[in-house]
Biopython code that builds the backbone (N, CA, C, O; Angstrom):
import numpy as np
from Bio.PDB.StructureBuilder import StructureBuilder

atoms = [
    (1, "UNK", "N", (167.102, -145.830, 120.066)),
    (1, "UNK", "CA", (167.406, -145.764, 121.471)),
    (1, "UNK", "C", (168.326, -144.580, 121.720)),
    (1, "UNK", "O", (169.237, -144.274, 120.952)),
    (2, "UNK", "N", (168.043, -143.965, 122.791)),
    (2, "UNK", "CA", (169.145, -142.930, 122.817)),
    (2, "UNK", "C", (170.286, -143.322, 123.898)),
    (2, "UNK", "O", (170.269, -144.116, 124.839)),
    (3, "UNK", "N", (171.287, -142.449, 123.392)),
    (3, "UNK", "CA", (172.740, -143.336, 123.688)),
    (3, "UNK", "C", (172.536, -142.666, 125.337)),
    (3, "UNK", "O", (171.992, -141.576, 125.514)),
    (4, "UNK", "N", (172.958, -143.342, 126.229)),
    (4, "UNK", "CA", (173.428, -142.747, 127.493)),
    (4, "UNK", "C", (174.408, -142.650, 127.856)),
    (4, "UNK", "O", (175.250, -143.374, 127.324)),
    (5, "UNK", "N", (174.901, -141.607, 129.078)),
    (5, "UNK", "CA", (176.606, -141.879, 129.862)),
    (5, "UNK", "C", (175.976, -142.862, 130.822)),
    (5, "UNK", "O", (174.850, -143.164, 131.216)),
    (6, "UNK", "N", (177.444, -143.277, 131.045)),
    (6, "UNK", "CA", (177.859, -144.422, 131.831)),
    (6, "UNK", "C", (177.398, -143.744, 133.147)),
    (6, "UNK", "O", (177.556, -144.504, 134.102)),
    (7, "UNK", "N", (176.890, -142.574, 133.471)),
    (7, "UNK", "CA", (176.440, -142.468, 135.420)),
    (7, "UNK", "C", (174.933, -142.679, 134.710)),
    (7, "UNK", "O", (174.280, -143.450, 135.412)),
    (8, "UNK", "N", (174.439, -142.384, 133.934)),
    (8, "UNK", "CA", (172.781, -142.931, 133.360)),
    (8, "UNK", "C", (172.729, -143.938, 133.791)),
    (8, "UNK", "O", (172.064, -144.273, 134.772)),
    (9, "UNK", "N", (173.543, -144.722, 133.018)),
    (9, "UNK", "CA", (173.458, -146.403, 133.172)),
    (9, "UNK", "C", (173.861, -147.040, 134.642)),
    (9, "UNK", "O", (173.327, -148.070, 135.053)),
    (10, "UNK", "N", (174.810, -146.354, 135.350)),
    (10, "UNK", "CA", (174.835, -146.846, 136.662)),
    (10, "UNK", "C", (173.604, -146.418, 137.415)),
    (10, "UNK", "O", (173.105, -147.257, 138.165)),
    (11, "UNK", "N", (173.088, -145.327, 137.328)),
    (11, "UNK", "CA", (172.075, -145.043, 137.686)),
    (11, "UNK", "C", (171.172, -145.997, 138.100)),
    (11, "UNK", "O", (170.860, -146.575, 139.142)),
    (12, "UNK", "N", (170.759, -145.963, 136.590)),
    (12, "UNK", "CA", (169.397, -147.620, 136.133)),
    (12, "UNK", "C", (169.619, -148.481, 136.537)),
    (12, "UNK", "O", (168.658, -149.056, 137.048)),
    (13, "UNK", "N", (171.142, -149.274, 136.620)),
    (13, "UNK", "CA", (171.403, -150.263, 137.204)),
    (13, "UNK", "C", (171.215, -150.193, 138.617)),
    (13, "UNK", "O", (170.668, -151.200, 139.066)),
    (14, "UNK", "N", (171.522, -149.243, 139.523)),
    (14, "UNK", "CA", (171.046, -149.284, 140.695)),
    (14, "UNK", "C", (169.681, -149.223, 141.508)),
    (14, "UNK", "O", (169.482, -149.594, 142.665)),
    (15, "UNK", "N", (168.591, -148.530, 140.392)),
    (15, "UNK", "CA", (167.677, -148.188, 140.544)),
    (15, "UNK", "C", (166.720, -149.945, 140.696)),
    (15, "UNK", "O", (165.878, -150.411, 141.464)),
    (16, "UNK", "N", (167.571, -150.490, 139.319)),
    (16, "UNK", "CA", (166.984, -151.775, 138.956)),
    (16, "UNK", "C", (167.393, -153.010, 139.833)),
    (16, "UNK", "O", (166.661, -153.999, 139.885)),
    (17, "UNK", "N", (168.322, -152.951, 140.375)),
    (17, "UNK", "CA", (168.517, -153.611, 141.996)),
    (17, "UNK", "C", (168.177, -153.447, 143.362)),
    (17, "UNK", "O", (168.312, -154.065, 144.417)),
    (18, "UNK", "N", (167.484, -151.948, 142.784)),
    (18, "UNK", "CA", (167.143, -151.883, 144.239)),
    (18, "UNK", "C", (166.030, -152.629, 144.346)),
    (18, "UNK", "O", (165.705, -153.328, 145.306)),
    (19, "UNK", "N", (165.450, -152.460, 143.327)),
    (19, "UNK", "CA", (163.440, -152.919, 142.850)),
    (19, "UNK", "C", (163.154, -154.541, 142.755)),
    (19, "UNK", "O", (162.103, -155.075, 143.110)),
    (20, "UNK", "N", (164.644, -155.413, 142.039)),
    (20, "UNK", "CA", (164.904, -156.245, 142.628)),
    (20, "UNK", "C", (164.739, -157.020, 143.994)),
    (20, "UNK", "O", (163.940, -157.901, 144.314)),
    (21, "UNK", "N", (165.850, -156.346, 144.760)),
    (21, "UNK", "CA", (165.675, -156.140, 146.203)),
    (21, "UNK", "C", (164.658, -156.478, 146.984)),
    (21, "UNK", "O", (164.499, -157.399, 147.785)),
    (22, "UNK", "N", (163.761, -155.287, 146.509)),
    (22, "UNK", "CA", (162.423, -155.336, 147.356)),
    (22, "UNK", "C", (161.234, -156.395, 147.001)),
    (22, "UNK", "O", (160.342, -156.844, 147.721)),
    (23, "UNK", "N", (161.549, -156.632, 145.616)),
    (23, "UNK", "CA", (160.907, -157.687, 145.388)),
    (23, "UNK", "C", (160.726, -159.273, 146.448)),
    (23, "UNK", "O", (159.863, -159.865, 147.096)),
    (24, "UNK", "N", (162.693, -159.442, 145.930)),
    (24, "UNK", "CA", (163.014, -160.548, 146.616)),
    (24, "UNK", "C", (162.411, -160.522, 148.318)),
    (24, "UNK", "O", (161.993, -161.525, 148.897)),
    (25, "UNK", "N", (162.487, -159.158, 148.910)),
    (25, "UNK", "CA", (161.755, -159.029, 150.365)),
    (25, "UNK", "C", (160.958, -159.165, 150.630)),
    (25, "UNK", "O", (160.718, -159.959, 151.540)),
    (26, "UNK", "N", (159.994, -158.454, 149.982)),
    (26, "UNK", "CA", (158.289, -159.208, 149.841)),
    (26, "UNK", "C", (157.826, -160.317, 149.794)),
    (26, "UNK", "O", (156.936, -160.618, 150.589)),
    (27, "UNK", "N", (158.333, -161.311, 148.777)),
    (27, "UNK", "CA", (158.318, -162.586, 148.370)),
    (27, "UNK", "C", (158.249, -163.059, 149.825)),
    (27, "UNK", "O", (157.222, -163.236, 150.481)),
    (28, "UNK", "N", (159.919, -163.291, 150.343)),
    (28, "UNK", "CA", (160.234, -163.513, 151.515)),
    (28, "UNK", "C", (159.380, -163.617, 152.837)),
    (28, "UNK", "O", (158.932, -164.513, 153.553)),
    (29, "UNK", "N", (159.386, -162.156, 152.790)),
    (29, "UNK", "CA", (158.520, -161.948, 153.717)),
    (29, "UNK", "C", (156.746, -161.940, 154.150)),
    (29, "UNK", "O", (156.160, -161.945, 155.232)),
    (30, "UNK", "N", (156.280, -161.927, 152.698)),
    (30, "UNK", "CA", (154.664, -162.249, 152.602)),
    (30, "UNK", "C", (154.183, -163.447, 153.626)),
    (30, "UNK", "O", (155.154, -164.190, 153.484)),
    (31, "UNK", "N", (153.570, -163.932, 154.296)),
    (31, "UNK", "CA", (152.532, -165.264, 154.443)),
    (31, "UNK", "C", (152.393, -165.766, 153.112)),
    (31, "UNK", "O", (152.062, -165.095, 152.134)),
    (32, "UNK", "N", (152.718, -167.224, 153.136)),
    (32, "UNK", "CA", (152.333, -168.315, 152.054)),
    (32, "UNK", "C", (150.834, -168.398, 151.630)),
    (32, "UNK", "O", (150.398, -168.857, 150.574)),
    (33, "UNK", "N", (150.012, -167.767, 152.854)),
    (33, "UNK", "CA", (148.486, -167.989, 152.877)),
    (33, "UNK", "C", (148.190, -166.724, 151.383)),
    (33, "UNK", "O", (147.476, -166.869, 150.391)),
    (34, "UNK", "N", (148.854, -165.837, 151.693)),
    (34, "UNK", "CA", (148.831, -164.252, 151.041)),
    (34, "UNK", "C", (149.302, -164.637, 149.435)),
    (34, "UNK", "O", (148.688, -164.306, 148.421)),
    (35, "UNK", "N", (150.344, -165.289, 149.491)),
    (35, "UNK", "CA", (150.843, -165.621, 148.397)),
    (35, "UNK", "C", (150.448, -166.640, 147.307)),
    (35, "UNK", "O", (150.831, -166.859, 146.158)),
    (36, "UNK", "N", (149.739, -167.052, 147.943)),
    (36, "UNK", "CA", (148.556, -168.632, 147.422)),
    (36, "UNK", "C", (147.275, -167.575, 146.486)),
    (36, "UNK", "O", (146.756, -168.011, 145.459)),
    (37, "UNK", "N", (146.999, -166.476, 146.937)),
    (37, "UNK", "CA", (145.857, -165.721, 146.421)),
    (37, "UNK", "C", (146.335, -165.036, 145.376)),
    (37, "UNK", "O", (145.406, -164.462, 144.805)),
    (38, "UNK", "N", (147.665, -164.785, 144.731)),
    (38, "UNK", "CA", (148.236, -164.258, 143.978)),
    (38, "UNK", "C", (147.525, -164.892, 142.312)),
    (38, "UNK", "O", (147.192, -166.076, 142.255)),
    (39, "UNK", "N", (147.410, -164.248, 141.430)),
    (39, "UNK", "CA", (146.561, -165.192, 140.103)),
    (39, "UNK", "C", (147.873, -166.300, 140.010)),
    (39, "UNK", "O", (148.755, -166.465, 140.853)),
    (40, "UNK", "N", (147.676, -167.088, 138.528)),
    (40, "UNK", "CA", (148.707, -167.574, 138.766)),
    (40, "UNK", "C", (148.911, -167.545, 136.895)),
    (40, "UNK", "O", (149.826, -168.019, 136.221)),
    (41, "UNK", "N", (147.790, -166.869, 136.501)),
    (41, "UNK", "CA", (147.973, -165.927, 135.308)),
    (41, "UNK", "C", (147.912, -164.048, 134.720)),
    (41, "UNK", "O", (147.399, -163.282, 133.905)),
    (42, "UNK", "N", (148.913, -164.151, 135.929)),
    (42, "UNK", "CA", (149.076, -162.684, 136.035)),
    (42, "UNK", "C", (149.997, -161.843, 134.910)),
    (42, "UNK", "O", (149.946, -160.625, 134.742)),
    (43, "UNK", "N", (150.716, -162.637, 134.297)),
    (43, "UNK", "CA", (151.445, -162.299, 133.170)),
    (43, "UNK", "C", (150.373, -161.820, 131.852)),
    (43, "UNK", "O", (150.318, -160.717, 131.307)),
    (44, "UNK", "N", (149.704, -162.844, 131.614)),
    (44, "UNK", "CA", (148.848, -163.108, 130.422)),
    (44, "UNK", "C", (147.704, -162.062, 130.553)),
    (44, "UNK", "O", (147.099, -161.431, 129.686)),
    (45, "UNK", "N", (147.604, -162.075, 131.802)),
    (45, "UNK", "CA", (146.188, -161.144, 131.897)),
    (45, "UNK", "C", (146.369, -160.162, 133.001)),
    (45, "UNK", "O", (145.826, -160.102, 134.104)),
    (46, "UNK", "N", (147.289, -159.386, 132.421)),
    (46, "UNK", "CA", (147.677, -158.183, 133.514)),
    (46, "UNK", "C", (146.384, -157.206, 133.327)),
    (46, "UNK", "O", (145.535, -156.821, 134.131)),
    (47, "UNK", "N", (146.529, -157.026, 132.302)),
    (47, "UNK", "CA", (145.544, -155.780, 131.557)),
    (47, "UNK", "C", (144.241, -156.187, 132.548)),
    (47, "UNK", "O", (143.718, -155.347, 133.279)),
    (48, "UNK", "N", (143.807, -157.528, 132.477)),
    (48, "UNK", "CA", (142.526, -157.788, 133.366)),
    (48, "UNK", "C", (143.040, -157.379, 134.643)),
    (48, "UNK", "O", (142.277, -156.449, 134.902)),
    (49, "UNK", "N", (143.567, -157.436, 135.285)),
    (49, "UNK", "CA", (143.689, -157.315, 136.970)),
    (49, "UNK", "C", (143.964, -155.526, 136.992)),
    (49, "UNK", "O", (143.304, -154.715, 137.642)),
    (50, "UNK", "N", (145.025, -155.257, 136.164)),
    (50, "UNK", "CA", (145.030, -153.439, 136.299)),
    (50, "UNK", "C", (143.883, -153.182, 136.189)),
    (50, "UNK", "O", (143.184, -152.886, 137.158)),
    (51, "UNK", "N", (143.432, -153.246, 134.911)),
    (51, "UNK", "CA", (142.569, -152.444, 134.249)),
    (51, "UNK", "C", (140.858, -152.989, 134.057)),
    (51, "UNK", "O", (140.005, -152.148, 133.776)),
    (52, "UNK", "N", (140.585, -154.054, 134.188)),
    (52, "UNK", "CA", (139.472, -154.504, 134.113)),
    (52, "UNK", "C", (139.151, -155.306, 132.890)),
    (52, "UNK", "O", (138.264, -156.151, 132.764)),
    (53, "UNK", "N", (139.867, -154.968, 132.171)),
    (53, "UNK", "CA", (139.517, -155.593, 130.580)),
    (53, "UNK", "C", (139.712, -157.136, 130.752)),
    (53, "UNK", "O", (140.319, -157.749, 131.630)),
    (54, "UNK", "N", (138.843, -157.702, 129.380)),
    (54, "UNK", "CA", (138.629, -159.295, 129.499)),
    (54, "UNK", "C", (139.851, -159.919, 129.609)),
    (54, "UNK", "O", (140.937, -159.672, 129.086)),
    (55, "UNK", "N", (139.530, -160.673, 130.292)),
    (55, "UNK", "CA", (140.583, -162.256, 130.302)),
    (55, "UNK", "C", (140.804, -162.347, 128.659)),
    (55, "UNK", "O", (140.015, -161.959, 127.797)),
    (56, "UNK", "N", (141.972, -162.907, 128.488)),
    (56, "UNK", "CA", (142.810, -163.432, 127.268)),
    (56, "UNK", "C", (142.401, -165.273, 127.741)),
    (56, "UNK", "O", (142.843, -166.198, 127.059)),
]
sb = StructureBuilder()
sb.init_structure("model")
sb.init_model(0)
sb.init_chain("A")
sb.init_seg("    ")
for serial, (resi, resn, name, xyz) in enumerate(atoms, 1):
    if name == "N":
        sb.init_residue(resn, " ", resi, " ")
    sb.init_atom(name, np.array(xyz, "f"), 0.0, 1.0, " ", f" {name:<3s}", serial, name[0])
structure = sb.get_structure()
């Protein structure tokens, strides 16, 4: 790993709250109807939904 300064790392950390953030807003703010269509094995089988490749 390479070592970073501490404004790197505040950096990332801010970068990584912001993304947070918007997450939590979306969520929020989506329709439940919208959010119901979401997989609900999207972890396991990302590669399928990016990319096309088979279901796991």
């Amino acid at each position: 790993m390479i070592p970073t300064s501490p404004k790197t790392q505040e950096n990332q950390q801010s970068t990584v709250d912001f993304l947070l953030e918007m997450a939590d807003r979306i969520a929020r703010e989506a329709p439940a109807a919208e959010l119901e269509k979401l997989p609900q094995d999207g972890g396991e089988n990302l590669d399928h939904y990016l990319y096309g490749a088979p279901k796991q």
